[in-house]
N, C-alpha and C positions, 0 to 999 in steps of 0.2 A: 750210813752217811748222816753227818747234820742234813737239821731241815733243809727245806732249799735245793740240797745237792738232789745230783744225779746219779745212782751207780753204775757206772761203764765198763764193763771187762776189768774190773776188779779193783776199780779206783773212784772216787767222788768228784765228782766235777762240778764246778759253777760256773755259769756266762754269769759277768759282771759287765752292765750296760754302760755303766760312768764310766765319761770320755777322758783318759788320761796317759800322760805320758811313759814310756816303758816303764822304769823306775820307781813311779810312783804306783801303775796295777800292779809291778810286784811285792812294791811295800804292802799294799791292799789285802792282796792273795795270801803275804808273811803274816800279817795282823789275824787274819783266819786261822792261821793253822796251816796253809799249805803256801803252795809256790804256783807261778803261771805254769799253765801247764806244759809237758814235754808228750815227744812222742816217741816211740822206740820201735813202730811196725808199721806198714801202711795200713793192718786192720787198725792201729788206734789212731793212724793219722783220719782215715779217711769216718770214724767213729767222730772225734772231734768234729770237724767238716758239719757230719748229722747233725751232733749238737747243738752247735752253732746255728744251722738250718732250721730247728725244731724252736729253737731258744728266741731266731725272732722274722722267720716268714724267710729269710735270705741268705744268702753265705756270704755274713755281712764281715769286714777286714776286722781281725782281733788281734792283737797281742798272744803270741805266746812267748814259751820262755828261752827259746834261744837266744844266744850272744854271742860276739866274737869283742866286746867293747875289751876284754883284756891283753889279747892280739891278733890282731887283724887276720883273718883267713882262718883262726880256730875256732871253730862254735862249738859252745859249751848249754850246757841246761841249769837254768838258773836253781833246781833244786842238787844240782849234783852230778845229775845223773850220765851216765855217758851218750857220746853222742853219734850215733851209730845210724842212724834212715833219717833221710830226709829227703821233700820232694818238690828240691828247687824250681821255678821257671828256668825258659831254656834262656842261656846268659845269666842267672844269679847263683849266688850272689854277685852283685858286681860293685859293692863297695861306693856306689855315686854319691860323690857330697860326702862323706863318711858314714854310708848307713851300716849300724853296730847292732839291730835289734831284729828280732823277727816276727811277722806278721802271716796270717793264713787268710787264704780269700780274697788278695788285693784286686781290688776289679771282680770280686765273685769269682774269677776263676778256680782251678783245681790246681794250686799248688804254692809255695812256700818261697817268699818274696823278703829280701832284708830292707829296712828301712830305715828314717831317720828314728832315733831314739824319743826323740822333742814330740813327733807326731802325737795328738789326742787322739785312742783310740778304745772301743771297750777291749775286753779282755777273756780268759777263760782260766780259772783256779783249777788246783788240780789238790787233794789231798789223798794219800793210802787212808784206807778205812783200818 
């Protein structure tokens, strides 16, 4: 992994602390070399989670790279990838206001909350080594 990263179950990871909106951590994440990152198990969901943990004292709310901003009710991964586990709150997504993005940690809790896209948030990169 570049400097900086993390090696995680077979992938590099960055928490990136600069507060910003969906679009922009992933232009950020693009500019790197990778994309916000995705999950595809509850081991790398709840891996991430550690991260994050470790990364700044809290399971502080990040961006990752879910979407459904193409159509409504389809969530995709902003590097591609398919999107197959995830581990909604009970009632999300629920679309309020038109939230299009997704976030991990909302309130510290344990689980995957969609959001307003607009919100400043940090983030978490994700690169294959």
């Amino acid at each position: 992994c570049p400097s900086g990263w993390s090696l995680l179950l077979g992938r590099c990871y960055l928490f990136d602390k600069t507060e910003r909106d969906w679009t922009d951590a992933e232009l950020s994440c693009l500019s790197r070399g990778g994309n916000l990152a995705s999950f595809r198990s509850p081991d790398e969901y709840i891996t991430l989670r550690q991260f994050v943990l470790k990364a700044t004292g809290k399971h502080t709310t990040s961006w990752v790279g879910g979407h459904d901003a193409v159509k409504e009710g389809v969530w995709l991964w902003s590097d591609g990838s398919k999107h197959v586990f995830t581990a909604w709150g009970q009632g999300e997504p629920n679309d309020l206001g038109g939230e299009d993005c997704m976030e991990i940690n909302w309130g510290e809790q344990n689980y995957v909350n969609d959001a307003s896209c607009a919100l400043r948030r940090p983030s978490v990169c994700v690169i294959n080594p």
